[in-house]
Each structure stands twice: as structure tokens, then as C-alpha cells.
MIDO-977974 format. One record per residue (C-alpha): residue in one letter; x, z, y. Coordinates in nm, 4 decimals, padded with zeros to 6 digits. Each point is the difference from the previous one (the first is absolute). Example, Ala and Ser with C-alpha at 12.3 -4.5 7.8 and 13.67 -1.06 7.14 Angstrom:
2
+-----+----------+----------+----------+
| res |     east |       up |    north |
+-----+----------+----------+----------+
|   a |  01.2300 |  00.7800 | -00.4500 |
|   s |  00.1370 | -00.0660 |  00.3440 |
+-----+----------+----------+----------+
//
This chain:
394
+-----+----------+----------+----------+
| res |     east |       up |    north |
+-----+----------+----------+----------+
|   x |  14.8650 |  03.4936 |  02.5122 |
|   x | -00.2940 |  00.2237 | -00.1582 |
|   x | -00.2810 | -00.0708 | -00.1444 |
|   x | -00.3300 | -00.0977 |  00.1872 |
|   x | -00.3931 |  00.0321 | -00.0712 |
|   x |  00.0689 | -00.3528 | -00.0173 |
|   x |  00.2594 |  00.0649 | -00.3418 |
|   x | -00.2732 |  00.1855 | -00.1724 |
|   x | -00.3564 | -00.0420 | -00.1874 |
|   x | -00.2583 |  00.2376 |  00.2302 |
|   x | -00.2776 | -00.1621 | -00.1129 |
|   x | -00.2704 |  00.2328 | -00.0426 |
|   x |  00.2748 |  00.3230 |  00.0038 |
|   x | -00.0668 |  00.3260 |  00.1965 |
|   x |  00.2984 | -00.0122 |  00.2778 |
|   x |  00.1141 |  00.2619 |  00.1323 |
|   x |  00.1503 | -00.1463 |  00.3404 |
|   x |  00.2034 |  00.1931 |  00.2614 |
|   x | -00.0550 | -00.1018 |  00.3399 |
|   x |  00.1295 |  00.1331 |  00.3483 |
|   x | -00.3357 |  00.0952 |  00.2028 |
|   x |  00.1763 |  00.2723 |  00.1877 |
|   x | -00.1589 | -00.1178 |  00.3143 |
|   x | -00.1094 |  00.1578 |  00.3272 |
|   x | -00.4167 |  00.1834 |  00.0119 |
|   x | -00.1635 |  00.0368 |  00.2939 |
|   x |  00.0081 |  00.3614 |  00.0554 |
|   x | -00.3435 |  00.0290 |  00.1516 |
|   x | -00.1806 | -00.2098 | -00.3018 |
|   x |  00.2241 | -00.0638 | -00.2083 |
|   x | -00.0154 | -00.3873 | -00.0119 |
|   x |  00.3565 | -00.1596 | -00.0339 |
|   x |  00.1523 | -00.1263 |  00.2604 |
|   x |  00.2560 | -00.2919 | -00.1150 |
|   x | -00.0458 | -00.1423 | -00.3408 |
|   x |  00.2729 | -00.2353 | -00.0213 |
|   x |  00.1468 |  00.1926 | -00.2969 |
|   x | -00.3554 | -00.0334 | -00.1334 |
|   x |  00.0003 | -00.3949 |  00.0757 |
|   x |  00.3372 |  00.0005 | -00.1630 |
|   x | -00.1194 |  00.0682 | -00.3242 |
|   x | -00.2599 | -00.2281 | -00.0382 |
|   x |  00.1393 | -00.2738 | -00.1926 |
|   x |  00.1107 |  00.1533 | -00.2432 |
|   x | -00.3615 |  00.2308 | -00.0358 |
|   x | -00.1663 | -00.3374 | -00.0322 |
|   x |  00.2365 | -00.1548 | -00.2066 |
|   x | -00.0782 |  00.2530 | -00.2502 |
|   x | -00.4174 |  00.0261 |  00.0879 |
|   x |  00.0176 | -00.4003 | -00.0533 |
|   x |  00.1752 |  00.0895 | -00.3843 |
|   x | -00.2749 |  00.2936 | -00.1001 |
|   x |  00.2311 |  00.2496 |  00.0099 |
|   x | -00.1411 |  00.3185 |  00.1158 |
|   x |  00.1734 |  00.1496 |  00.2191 |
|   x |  00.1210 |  00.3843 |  00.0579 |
|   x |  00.1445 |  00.0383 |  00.3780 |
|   x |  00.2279 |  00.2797 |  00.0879 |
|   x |  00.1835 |  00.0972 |  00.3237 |
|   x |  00.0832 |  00.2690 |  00.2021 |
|   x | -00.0776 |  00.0642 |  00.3442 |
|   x |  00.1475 |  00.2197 |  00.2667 |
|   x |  00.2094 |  00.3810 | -00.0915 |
|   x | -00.2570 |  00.1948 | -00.1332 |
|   x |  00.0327 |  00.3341 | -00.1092 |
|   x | -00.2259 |  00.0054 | -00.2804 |
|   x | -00.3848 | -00.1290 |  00.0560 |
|   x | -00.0221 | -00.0987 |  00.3648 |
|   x | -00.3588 | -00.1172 |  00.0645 |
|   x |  00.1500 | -00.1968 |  00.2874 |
|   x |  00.1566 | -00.2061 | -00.2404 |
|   x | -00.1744 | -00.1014 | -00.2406 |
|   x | -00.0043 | -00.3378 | -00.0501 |
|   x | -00.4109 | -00.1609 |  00.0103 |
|   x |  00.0322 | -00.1171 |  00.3465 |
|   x |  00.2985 | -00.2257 | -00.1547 |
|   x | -00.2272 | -00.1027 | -00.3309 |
|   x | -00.2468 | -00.1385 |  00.2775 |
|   x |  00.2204 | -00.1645 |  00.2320 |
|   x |  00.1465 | -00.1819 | -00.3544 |
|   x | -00.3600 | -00.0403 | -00.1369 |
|   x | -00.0677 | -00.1932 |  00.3474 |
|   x |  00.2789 | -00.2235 | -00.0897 |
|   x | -00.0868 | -00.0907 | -00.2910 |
|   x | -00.3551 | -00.0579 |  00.0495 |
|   x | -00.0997 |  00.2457 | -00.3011 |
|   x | -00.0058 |  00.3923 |  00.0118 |
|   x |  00.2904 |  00.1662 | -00.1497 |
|   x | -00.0335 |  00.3392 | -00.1983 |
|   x |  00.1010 |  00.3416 |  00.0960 |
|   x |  00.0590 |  00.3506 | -00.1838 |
|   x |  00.1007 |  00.3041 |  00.1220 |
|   x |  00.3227 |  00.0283 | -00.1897 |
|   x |  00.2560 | -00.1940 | -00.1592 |
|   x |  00.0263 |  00.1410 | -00.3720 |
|   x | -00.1356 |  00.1897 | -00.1961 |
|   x | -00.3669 | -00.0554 | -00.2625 |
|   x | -00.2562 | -00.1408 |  00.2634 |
|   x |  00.2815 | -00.2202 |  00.1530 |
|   x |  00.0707 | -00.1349 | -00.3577 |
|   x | -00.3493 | -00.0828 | -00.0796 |
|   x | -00.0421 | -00.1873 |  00.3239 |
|   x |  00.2603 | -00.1722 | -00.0521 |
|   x | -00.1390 | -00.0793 | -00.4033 |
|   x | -00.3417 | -00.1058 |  00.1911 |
|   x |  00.1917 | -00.2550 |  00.2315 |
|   x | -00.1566 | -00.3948 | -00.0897 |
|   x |  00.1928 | -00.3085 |  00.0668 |
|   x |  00.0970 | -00.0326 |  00.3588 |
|   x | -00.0706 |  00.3458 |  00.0869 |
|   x |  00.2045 |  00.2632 |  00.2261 |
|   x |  00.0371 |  00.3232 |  00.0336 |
|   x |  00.2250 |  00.2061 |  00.2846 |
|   x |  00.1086 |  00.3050 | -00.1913 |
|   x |  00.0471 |  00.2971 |  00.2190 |
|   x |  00.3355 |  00.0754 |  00.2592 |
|   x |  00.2598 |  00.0420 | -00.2703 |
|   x |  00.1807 |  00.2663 |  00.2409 |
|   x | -00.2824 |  00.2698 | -00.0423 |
|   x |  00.1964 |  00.0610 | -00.3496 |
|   x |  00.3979 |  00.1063 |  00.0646 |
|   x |  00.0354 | -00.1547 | -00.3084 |
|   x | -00.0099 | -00.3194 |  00.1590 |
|   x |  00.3131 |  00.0584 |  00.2025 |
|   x |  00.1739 |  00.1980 | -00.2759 |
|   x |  00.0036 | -00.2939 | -00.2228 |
|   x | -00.1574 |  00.2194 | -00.2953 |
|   x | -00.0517 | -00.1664 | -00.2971 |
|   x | -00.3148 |  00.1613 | -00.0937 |
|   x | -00.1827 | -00.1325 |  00.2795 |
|   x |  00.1936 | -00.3751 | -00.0049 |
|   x | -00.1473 |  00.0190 | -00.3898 |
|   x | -00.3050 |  00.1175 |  00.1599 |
|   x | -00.0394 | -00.3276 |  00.2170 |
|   x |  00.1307 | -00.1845 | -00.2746 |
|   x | -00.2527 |  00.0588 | -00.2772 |
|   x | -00.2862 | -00.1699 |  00.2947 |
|   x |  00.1191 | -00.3519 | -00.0692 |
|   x |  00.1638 | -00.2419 | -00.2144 |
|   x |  00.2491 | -00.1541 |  00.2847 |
|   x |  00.2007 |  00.1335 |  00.2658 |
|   x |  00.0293 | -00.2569 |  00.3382 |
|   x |  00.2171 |  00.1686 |  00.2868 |
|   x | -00.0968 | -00.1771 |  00.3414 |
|   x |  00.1171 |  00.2623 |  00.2310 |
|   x |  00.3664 | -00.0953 |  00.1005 |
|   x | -00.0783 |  00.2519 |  00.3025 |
|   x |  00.0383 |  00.2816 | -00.2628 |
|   x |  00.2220 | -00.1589 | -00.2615 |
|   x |  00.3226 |  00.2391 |  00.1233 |
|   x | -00.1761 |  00.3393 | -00.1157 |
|   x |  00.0445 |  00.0858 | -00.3811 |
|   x | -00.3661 |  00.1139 |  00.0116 |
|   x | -00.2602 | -00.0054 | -00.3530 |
|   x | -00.1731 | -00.3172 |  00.1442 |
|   x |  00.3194 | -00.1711 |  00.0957 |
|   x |  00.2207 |  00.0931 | -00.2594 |
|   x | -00.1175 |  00.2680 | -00.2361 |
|   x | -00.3196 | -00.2307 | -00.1205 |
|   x |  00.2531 | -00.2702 | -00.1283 |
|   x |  00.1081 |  00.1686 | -00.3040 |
|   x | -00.3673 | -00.0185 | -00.1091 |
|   x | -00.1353 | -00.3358 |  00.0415 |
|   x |  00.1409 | -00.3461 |  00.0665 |
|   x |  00.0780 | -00.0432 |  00.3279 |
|   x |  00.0723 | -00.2918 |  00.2032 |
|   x |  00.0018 | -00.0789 |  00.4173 |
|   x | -00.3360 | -00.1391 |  00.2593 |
|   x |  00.0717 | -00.2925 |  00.1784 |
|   x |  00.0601 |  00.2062 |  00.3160 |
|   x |  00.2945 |  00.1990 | -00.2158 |
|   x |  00.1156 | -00.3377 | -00.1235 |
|   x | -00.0519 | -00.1490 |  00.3644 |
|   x |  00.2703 |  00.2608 |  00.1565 |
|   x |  00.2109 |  00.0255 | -00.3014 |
|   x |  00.0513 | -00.3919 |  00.0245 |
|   x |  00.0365 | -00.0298 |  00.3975 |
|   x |  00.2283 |  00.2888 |  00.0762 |
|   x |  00.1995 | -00.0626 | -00.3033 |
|   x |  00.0799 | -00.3620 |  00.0882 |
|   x |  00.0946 |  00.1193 |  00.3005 |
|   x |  00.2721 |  00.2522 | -00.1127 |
|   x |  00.0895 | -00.2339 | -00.3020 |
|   x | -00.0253 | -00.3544 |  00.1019 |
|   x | -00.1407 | -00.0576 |  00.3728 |
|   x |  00.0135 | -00.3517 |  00.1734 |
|   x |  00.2894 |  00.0644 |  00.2505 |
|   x |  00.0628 |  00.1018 |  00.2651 |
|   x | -00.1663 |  00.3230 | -00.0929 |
|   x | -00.0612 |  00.2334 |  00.2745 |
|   x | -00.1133 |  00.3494 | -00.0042 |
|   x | -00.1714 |  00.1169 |  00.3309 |
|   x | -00.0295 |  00.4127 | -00.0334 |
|   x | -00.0966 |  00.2032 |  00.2542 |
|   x | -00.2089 |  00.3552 |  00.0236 |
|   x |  00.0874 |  00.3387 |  00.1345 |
|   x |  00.2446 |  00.1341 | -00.2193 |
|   x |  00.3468 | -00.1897 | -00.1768 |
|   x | -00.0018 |  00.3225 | -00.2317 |
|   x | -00.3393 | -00.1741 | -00.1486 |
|   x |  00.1678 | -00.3045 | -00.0215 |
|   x |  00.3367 |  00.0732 | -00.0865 |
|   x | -00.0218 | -00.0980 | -00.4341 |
|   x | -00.1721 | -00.3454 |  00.1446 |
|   x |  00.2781 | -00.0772 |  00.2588 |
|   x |  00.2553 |  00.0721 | -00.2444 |
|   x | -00.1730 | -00.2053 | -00.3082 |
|   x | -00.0566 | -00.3104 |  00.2379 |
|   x |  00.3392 | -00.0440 |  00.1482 |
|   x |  00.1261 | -00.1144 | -00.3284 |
|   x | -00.2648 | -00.2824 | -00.0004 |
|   x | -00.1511 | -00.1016 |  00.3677 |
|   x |  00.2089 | -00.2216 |  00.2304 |
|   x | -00.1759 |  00.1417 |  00.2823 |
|   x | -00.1379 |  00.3552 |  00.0979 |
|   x | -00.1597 |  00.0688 |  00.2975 |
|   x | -00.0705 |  00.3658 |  00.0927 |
|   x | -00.2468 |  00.1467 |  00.2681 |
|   x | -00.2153 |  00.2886 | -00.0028 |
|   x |  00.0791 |  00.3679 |  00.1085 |
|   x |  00.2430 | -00.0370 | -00.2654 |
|   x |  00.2067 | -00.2480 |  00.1911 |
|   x |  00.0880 |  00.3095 |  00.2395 |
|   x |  00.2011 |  00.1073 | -00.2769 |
|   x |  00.2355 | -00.3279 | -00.0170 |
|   x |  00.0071 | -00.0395 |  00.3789 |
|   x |  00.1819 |  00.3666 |  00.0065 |
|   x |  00.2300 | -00.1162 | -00.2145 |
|   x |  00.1187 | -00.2476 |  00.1997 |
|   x |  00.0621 |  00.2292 |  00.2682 |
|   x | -00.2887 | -00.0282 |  00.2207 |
|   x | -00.2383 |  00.2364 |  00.1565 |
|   x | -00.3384 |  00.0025 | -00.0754 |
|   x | -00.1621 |  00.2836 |  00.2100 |
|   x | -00.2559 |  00.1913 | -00.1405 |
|   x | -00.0837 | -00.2815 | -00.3435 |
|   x |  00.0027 |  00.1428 | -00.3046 |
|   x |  00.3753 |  00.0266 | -00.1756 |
|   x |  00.0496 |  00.1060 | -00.3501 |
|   x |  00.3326 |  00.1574 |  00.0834 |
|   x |  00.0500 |  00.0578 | -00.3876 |
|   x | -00.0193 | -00.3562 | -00.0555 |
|   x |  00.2123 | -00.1451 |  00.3156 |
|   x |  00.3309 | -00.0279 | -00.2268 |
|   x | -00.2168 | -00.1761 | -00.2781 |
|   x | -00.1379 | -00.2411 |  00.2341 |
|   x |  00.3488 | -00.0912 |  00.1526 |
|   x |  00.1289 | -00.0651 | -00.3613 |
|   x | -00.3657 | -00.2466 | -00.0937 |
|   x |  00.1499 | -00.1906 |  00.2704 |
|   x |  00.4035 | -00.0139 | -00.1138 |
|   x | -00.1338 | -00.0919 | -00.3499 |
|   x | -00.2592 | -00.3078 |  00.1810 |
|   x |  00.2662 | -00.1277 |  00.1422 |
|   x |  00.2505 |  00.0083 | -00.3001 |
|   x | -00.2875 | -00.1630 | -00.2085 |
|   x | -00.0594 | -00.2919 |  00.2832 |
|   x | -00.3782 |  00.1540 |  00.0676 |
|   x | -00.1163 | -00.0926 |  00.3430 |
|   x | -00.0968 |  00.3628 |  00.1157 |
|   x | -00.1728 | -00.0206 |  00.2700 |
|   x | -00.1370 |  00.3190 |  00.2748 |
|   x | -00.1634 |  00.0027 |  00.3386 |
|   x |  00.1650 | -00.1562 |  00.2665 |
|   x | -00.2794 |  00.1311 |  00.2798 |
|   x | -00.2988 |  00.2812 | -00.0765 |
|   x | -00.3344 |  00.1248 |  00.1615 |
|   x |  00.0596 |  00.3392 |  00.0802 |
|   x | -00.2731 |  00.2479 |  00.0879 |
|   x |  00.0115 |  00.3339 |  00.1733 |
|   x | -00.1754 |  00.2014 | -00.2010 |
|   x | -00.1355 | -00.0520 | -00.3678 |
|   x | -00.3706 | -00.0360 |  00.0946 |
|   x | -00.2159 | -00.3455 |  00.0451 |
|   x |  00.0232 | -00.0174 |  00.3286 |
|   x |  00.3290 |  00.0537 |  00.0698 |
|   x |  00.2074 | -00.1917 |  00.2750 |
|   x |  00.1796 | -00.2500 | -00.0993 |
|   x |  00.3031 | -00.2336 |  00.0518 |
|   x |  00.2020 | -00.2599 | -00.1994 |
|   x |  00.4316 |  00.0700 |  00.0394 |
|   x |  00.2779 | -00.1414 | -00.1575 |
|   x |  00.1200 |  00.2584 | -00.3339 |
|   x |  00.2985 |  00.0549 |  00.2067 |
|   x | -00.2251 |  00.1520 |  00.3150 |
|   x | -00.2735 |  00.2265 | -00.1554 |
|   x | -00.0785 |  00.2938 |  00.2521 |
|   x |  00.0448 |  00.3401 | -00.0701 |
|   x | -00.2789 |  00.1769 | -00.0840 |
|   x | -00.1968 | -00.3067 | -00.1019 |
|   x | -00.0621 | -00.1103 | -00.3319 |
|   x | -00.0120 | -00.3578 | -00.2355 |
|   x | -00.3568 | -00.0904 | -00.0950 |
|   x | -00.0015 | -00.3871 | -00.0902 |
|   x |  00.2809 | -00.2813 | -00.0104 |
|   x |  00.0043 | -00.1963 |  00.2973 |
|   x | -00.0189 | -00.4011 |  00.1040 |
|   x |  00.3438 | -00.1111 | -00.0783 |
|   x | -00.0230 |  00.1939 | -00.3230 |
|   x | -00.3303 | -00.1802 | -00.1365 |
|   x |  00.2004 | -00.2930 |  00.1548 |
|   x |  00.3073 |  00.0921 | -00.2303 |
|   x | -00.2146 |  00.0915 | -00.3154 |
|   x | -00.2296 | -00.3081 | -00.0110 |
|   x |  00.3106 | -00.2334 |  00.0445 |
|   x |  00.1664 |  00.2079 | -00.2782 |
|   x | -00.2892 | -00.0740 | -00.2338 |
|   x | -00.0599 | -00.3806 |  00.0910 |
|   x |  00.1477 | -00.1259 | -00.2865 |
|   x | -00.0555 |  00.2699 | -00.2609 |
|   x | -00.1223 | -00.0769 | -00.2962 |
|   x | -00.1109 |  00.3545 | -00.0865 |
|   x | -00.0807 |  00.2528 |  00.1819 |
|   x | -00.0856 |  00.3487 | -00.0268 |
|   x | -00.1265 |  00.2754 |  00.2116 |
|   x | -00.0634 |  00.3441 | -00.0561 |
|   x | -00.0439 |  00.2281 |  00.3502 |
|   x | -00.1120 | -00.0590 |  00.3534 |
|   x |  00.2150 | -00.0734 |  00.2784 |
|   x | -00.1559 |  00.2539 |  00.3051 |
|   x | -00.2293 |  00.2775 | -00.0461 |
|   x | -00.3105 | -00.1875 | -00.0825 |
|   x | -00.2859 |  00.2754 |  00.0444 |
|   x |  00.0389 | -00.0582 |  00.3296 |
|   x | -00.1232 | -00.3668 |  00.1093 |
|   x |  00.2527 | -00.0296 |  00.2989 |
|   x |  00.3144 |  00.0428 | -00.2234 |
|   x | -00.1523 | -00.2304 | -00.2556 |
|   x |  00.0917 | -00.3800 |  00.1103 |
|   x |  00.3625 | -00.0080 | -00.1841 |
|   x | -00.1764 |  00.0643 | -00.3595 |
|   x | -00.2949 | -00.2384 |  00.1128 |
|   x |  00.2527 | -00.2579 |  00.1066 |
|   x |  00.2163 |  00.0329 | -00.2906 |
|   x | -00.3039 | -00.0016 | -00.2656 |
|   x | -00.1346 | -00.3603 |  00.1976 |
|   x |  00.3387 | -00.1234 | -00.0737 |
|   x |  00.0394 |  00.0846 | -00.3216 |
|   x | -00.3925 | -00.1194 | -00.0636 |
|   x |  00.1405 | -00.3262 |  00.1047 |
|   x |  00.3068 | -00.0896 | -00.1983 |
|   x |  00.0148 | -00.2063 | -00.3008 |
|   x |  00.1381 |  00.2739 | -00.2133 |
|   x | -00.1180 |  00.2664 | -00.3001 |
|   x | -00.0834 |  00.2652 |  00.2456 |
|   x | -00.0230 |  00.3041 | -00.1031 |
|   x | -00.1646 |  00.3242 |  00.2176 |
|   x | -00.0224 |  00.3309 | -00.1553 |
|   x | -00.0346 |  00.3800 |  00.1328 |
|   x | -00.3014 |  00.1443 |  00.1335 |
|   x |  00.0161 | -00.0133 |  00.4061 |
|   x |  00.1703 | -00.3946 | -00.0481 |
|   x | -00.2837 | -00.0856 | -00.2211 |
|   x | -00.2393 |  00.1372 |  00.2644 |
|   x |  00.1763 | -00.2046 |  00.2491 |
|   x | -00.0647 | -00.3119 | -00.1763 |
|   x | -00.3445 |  00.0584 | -00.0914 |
|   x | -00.0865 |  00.1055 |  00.3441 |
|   x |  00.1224 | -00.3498 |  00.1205 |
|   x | -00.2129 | -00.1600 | -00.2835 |
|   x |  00.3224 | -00.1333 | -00.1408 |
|   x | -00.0434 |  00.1421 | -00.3877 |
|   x | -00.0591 | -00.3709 | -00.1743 |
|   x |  00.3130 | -00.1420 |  00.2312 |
|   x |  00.2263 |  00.2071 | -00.2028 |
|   x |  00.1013 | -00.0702 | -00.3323 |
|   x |  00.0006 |  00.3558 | -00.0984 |
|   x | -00.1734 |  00.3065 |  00.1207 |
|   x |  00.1377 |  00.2762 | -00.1964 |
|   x | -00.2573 |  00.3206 | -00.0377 |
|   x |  00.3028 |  00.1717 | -00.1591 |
|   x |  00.1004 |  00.2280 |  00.2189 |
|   x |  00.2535 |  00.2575 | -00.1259 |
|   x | -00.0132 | -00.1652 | -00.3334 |
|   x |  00.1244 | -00.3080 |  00.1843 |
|   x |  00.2882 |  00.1333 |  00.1633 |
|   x |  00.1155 |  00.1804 | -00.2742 |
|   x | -00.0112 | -00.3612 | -00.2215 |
|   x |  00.1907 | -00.1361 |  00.3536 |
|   x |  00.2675 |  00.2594 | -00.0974 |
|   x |  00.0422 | -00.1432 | -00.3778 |
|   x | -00.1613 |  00.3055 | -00.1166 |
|   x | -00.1924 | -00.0335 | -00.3438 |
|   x | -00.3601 |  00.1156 |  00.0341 |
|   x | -00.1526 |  00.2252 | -00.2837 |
|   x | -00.3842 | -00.1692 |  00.0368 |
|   x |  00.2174 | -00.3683 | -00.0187 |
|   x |  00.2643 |  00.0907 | -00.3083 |
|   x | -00.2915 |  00.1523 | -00.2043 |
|   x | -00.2030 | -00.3220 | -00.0392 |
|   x |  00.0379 | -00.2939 | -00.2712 |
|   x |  00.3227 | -00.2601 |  00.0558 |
|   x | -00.0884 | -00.3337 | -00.0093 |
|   x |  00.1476 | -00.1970 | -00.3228 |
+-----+----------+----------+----------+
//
């Protein structure tokens, strides 16, 4: 386990705290659109507000190119100013002399939003200069973006060498539910991936079938496994590359006694486009030319009975193609299941988060992981720099 802002003395102390704000500006005013990774953060911001501690916020924000005016980041210092009920500080870069005496001038309670740490290419490079740089603003180092902890970047990594650094309770929050859940879940454990691609998925697949009694795949990527047991598909997406792979997931599920479990019927569409006709078939009887867009009924059927007496459950990917509202009903059926259950559910991945929050399902879950990549790459047992470089627990 690491260390926490909990672990340490912040009383009064000039944090520097990382946080995740990589969120998505209106392009026309520039106001941001979704500020759950903004909400996210919060407890751990007031936390340290409540203590005095004065507090230094960094993130990134979009792939700049050096100084993008389009993404800079005051429209997210208001939205979090908002939030907190008190306006938060801005400056126009993130290091150098005026940044360090705005950060001296900070009072008790204070914060300041330093400037998109991606207008420097130091920031990506991991230089040490510039991780010194950030450094020498504070006293403490809190990480609180798990979305970014997989990049060896100056404020994930680099800026631990400098000061002490221990985890936000958002960091510690992931950290503590998808590690019980590779280490030590409640059984059964099932794992309910899905998405377009199984070559995105393929370390995940492979770390969970040594510990989930139950995997259920969907998605495009289920194409992939359907080919390799022979059957046609039409014109769905195949990762031909990966047809042998998917065929030997399988052998090694059922050596290991996981329940592995595909579609048994589909909703195929003609064309990839929203309005697209559309039919449910049988696996066994999808028409040439046509393509798989969602699971069908006897699948949600099959899934939700699989999961009925899980005791954790995890799901990363979307069964159908859910930009499109007609092939959206297997993920919406499968997240009110899941919802449901008296489990430690867990839901990560961008477009199954969205799911969930656009069914107003976030506080059914017991999880819902803003991780992202940094997520899946933890799902594949991967150590992440922006995790190993902070403080063990004793």
C-alpha cells in the first residue's frame, strides 16, 4: 500500500498536487464540458484546504505542441473555483520566477492552477531540470491523477526524487479497488470486457484468466473470437492477426475451468451509420454483407444470469457500438444489471463509463475508474511509474 495525504503532516505546507483535469472545452467558448475528473478530485483538494495547506495544482490537458491558447487551462480554474465555492488562482506558466513567487504568496487554504504542463516538452521527456523545477514550488508532492499515473512524465515521476511524495484519495481509491480485485476479490469474480479491438485488450485477457472464474466478452472485439470458432461474420470487424490468439484465450479458459462465455445471437446492421437497418440472428446465421453492432436478447439473457451470483465484477468496454443510440440497449442492459447486484462492481474505460453515467447509474457502482489507459495497463499486472515512485506504507 503507499502512503496517503492522510500518512503525512500538510498542515500549513505548500502542496504541490497532481491532478488529471484533461477534460473536454467547448470549442466555441471554451467552457468545459464534463467535469467529472474535476469532481473527482475534490476530496482530496478539501481535505488539504480544511488542513491549511496551500496548495500548488498541476495537470496537463490535451497534445499540445508547445503554447496552444486553446488550451490553456482558466476555463478549468473556474469550473473548480465554482466547486469549491472560492476562486482558485491562475498563472500563465508552470515554472519558472513569477510562478515561484505566486506560489511563496499562496495563504492557508489557497489554490493556484499552474499552467498546461505540456506547453514545455520537458514535461513528457521526464527532464529532471524541469521535475526540480516543479519541485522547488512546494514542500509535498500528492499524485491524484491515476488517469496519468502510466507515463514516466516530471509531474508523475520525475518530481518524486525531489520532494516527499505520497497518493490523493482518488489514487488511493483505484489503487485499493482494482487491486483487491486482481489480488483478493469476493468470488465468483467476473470480468465483462468488451470494445472494438481484442489487440487493445489482449495483456488484460491474458492477466485475468489466471484469476476470474468468469469472462464474458462482447464488443467489436468479440468478432475476433467468433472467427475462431469457425463462423462467418460478414462484413464485422476481424483482427485476422489475432484470430489464432483468440482460439488459444479460449483452449487455456477452458483448461483453467473459466466460464468463457461469447454471443449466442447479435444485432447486425447494414451499414456502419446510426440509422442503419437492423436485425437480431443467431451467431451461426449472420448475413453476408451485414455487420455486428450490439449483443442481442438471449445474450444479455446469458450475461446477466452469468453474473447473478458474482461477487465481483468488472467491466471495461461496451458491448455494441454505442455512439449510435439504436445499437446501444445490450451495454444499457448489461450496466442496469450490474448496477443491481450485490457485488464490488467495478466499471472502467471511457465509452463504459459514459454508458453508466448517461443512465445516471455512477453512485450504483462501487467503482468508477477515471483511469483509462493507466487502468488497463494496472489490469495487465503492469507496474505504473506515477504509482512505484510514491512513499510505501510501513
Amino acid at each position: 500500500m503507499k502512503k496517503t495525504v492522510a500518512d503525512i503532516d500538510v498542515q500549513g505546507k505548500r502542496v504541490l498536487l497532481r491532478v488529471d483535469f484533461n477534460v473536454p472545452l467547448d470549442p466555441d467558448d471554451g467552457h468545459v464540458l464534463d467535469d467529472t475528473r474535476i469532481r473527482a478530485a475534490l476530496p482530496t483538494i478539501e481535505y488539504l484546504r480544511e488542513r491549511g495547506a496551500r496548495l500548488i495544482l498541476c495537470s496537463h490537458l490535451g497534445r499540445p505542441k508547445g503554447v496552444d491558447d486553446s488550451l490553456r487551462l482558466a476555463p478549468v480554474a473556474r469550473r473548480l473555483g465554482e466547486l469549491l465555492g472560492s476562486p482558485v488562482k491562475t498563472i500563465g506558466d508552470c515554472v519558472g520566477p513569477q510562478v515561484k513567487e505566486a506560489a511563496q504568496a499562496l495563504g492557508p487554504g489557497d489554490v493556484l492552477l499552474l499552467e498546461n504542463l505540456r506547453f514545455h516538452p520537458e514535461e513528457e521527456a521526464n527532464d529532471p531540470d524541469f521535475a526540480r523545477a516543479l519541485a522547488s514550488l512546494a514542500d509535498v508532492y500528492v499524485n491524484d491523477a491515476f488517469g496519468t499515473a502510466h507515463r514516466a512524465h516530471a509531474s508523475t515521476a520525475g518530481v518524486a526524487a525531489y520532494l516527499p511524495a505520497v497518493a490523493g484519495f482518488l489514487m488511493e481509491k483505484e489503487l485499493t479497488f482494482l487491486g483487491k480485485a486482481l489480488a483478493s476479490p469476493d468470488r465468483p469474480f467476473a470480468a465483462v470486457i468488451g470494445g472494438a479491438k481484442i489487440s487493445t485488450k489482449m495483456g488484460v485477457l491474458e492477466n485475468l484468466l489466471a484469476k476470474v472464474d468468469r469472462l464474458l466478452i462482447g464488443g467489436g472485439m468479440a468478432c475476433t473470437f467468433l472467427k475462431a470458432e469457425g463462423l462467418e461474420v460478414g462484413q464485422s470487424l476481424v483482427e485476422e492477426a489475432y484470430v489464432e490468439t483468440a482460439r488459444q484465450i479460449r483452449e487455456r479458459a477452458s483448461q483453467r475451468g473459466v466460464m468463457l462465455l461469447l454471443s449466442s445471437d447479435v444485432i447486425v446492421g447494414d451499414r456502419f451509420e446510426a440509422d442503419a437497418r437492423r436485425q437480431q440472428v443467431s451467431v451461426k446465421e449472420i448475413p453476408a454483407g451485414w455487420q455486428i453492432m450490439d449483443i442481442g436478447e438471449k445474450t444479455v439473457e446469458a450475461f446477466v444470469q452469468a453474473l447473478r451470483d458474482c461477487k465481483t465484477v468488472l467491466w471495461n468496454g461496451p458491448m455494441g457500438v454505442i455512439e449510435f443510440e439504436a445499437f446501444s440497449q445490450g451495454s444499457y442492459r448489461l450496466a442496469e444489471a450490474i448496477a443491481a447486484l450485490d457485488a464490488t462492481t467495478i466499471v472502467g474505460g471511457g465509452e463504459t463509463v459514459a454508458v453508466v453515467e448517461r443512465l445516471g447509474l455512477e453512485g450504483k457502482f462501487s467503482h468508477v475508474s477515471t483511469g483509462g489507459g493507466a487502468a488497463l495497463e494496472f489490469l495487465e499486472g503492469r507496474e505504473l511509474p506515477g504509482v512505484a515512485a510514491l512513499a510505501d506504507k510501513a
